[in-house]
C-alpha positions in Angstrom: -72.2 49.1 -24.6 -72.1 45.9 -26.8 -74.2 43.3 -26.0 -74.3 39.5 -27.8 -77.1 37.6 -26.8 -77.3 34.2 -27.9 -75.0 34.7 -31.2 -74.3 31.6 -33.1 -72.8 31.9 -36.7 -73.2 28.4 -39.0 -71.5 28.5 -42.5 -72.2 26.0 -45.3 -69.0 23.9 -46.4 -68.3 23.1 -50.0 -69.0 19.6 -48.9 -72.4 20.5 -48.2 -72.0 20.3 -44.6 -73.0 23.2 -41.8 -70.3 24.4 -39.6 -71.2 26.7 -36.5 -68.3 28.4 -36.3 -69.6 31.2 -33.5 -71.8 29.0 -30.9 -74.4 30.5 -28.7 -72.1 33.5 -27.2 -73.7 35.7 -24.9 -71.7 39.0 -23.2 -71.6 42.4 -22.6 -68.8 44.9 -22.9 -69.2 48.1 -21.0 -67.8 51.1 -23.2 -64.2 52.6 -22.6 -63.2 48.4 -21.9 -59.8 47.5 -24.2 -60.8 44.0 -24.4 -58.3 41.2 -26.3 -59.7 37.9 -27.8 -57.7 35.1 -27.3 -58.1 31.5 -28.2 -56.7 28.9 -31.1 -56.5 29.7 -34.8 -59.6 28.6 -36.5 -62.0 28.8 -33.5 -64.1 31.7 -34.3 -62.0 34.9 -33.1 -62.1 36.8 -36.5 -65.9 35.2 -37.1 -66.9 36.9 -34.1 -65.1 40.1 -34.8 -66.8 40.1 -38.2 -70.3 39.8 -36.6 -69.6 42.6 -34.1 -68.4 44.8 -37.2 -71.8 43.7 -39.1 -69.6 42.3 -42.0 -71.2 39.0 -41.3 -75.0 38.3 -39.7 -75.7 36.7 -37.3 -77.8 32.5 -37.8 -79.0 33.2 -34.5 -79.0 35.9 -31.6 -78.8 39.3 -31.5 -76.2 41.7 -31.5 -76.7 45.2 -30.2 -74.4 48.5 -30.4 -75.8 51.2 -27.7 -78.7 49.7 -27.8 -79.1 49.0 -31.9 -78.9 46.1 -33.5 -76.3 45.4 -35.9 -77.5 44.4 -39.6 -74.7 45.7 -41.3 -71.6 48.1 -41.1 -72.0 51.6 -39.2 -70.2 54.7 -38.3 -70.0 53.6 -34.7 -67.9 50.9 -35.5 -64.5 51.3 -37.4 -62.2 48.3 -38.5 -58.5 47.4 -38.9 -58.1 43.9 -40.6 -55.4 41.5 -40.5 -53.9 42.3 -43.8 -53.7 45.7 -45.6 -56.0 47.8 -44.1 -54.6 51.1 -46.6 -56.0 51.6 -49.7 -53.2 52.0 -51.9 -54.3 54.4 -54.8 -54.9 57.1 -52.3 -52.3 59.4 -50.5 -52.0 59.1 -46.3 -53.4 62.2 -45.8 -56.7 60.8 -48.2 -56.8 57.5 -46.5 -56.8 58.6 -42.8 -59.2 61.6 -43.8 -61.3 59.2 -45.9 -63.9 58.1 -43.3 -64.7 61.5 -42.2 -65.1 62.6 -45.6 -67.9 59.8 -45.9 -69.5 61.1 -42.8 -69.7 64.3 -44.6 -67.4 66.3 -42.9 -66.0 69.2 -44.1 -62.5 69.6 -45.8 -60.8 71.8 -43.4 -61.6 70.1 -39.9 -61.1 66.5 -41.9 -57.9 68.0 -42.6 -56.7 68.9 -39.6 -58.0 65.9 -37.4 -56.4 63.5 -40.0 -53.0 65.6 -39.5 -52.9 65.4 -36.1 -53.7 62.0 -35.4 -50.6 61.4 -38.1 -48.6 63.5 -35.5 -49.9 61.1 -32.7 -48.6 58.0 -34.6 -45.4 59.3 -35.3 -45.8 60.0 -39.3 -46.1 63.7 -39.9 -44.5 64.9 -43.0 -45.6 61.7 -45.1 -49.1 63.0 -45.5 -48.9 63.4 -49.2 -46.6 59.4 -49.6 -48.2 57.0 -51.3 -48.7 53.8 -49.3 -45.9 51.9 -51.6 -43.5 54.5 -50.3 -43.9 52.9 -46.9 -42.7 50.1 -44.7 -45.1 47.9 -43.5 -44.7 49.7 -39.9 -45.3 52.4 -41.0 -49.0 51.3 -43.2 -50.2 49.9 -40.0 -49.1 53.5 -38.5 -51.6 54.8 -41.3 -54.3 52.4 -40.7 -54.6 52.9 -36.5 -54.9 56.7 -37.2 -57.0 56.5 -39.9 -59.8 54.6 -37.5 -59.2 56.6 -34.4 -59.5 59.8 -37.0 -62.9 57.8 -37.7 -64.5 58.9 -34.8 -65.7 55.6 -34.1 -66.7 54.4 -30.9 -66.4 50.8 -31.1 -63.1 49.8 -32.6 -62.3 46.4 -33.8 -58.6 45.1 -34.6 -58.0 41.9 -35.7 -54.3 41.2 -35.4 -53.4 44.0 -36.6 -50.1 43.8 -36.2 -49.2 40.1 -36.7 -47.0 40.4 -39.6 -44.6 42.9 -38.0 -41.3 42.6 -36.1 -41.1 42.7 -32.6 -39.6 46.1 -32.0 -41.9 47.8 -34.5 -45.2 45.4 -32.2 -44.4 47.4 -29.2 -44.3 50.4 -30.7 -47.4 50.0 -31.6 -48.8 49.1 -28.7 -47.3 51.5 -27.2 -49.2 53.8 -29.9 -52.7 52.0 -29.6 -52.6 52.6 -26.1 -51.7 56.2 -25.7 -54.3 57.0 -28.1 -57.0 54.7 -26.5 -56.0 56.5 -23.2 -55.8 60.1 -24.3 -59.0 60.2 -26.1 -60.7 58.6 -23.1 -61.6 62.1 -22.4 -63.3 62.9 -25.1 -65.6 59.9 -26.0 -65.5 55.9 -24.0 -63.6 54.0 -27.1 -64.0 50.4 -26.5 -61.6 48.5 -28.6 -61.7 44.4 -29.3 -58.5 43.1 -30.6 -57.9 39.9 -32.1 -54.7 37.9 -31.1 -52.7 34.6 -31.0 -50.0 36.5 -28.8 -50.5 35.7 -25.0 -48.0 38.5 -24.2 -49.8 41.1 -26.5 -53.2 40.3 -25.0 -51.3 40.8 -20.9 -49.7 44.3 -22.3 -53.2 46.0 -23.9 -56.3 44.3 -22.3 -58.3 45.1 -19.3 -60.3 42.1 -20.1 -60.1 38.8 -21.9 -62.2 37.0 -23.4 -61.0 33.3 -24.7 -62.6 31.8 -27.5 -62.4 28.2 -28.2 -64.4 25.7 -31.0 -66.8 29.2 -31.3 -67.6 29.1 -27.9 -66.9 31.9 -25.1 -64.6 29.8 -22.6 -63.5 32.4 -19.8 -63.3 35.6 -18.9 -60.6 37.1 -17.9 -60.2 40.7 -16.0 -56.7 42.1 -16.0 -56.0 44.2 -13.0 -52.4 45.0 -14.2 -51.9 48.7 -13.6 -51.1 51.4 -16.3 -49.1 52.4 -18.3 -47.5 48.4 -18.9 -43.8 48.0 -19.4 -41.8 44.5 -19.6 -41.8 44.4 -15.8 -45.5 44.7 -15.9 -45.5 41.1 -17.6 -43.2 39.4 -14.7 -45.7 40.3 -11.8 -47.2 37.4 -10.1 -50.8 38.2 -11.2 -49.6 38.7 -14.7 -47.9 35.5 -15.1 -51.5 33.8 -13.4 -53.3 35.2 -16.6 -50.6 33.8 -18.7 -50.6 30.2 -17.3 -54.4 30.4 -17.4 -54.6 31.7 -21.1 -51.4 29.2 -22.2 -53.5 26.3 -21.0 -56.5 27.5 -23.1 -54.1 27.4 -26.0 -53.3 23.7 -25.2 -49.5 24.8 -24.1 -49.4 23.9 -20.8 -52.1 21.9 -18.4 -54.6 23.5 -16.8 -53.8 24.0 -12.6 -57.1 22.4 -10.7 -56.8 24.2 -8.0 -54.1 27.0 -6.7 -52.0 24.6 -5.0 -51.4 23.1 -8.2 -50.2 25.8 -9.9 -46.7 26.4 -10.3 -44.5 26.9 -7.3 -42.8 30.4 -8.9 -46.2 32.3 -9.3 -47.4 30.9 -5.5 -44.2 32.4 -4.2 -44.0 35.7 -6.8 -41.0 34.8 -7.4 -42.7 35.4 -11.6 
């Protein structure tokens, strides 16, 4: 369980002036819960992925993991950031194996949990490549095994995979997904993942949470069934979350009321 009570982040400009850039955000997410956060660039998303992550503290509120609160990085939460998440001058097989080897675990089983979550993204028989040696697919491979291989409970992506090409994206998901799924049996993994892409958020979320000028504006609960495929995005109810979350962004106008929304999606014919 995560729990935000209250949290506000306020940064200092170079022009001396104080900017809240997380405002007074309050929520709970249950564990297991693949949660996306969506909202306008500059609004807070990443700031309140940060806080979460303990990379930044909290001005005000609390933050709790299970029931701690969060003053700083932990064990329980693992990270994948926007740009290179691989550290170059060590081998796959070192980087995916690295945060197990922190938590003191022993070569042999770091070994082999590292190699098979490599076989579950696709990228056995790299293990001793040196990042350079891959594509940029392929390092984003590296970095979602290497924090499932974590053991982390709480994972925490934050656009992960914005730089790549659309094939390669759904791959991913497809990826992120199967391994959020399968180890659902073995520990709850909650996941928050940062995104600009509306159609991103519909294919992984259960839940979404928007976030506009630092401030939690809706929440969303996605009752699209599993596993998603392109069809999944053209049902009636998915194309309601995307009207909802495209007028958020300021791409469309917001429908008062159902009658007002657009003819297609009150007929299903979207």
């Amino acid at each position: 369980m995560i729990r935000l009570e209250g949290v506000t982040r306020t940064f200092r400009r170079a022009d001396g002036q104080y900017v809240d850039a997380v405002v007074d955000v309050t929520l709970e997410i249950g564990e297991g819960e693949f949660v996306c956060i969506v909202g306008p660039s500059g609004h807070g998303k990443t700031t309140l992925l940060q806080l979460v992550a303990g990379l930044l503290l909290v001005s005000r509120g609390t933050i709790e993991v299970d029931g701690v609160p969060v003053t700083g990085p932990g064990p329980d939460r693992g990270v994948v950031f926007h740009g290179a998440s691989v550290c170059p001058w060590m081998r796959v097989i070192d980087n995916v194996e690295y945060g197990l080897k922190c938590r003191g675990v022993e070569k042999k089983t770091r070994r082999e949990i590292s190699r098979g979550y490599l076989r579950a993204v696709g990228l056995e028989g790299v293990e001793r490549s040196w990042p350079r040696e891959l594509s940029g697919g392929m390092l984003k491979r590296v970095a979602v095994a290497t924090v499932f291989a974590t053991g982390a409970k709480v994972l925490l992506l934050d656009e992960p995979f914005g730089p790549l090409d659309y094939v390669t994206r759904r791959q991913l998901h497809d990826v992120v997904l199967k391994l959020w799924r399968e180890t659902q049996t073995e520990k709850q993994r909650t996941i928050l993942f940062v995104t600009h892409d509306v159609d991103e958020a519909l294919t992984l979320a259960d839940r979404l949470l928007v976030i506009k000028h630092g401030r939690l504006v809706d929440d969303l609960r996605s009752s699209l069934p599993w596993p998603r495929t392109t069809d999944s995005l053209i049902v009636p109810e998915a194309v309601r979350l995307k009207h909802i979350l495209l007028a958020h962004l300021g791409l469309e106008a917001a429908p008062s009321s159902p009658e007002k929304a657009p003819a297609e999606v009150q007929a299903g014919r979207l």
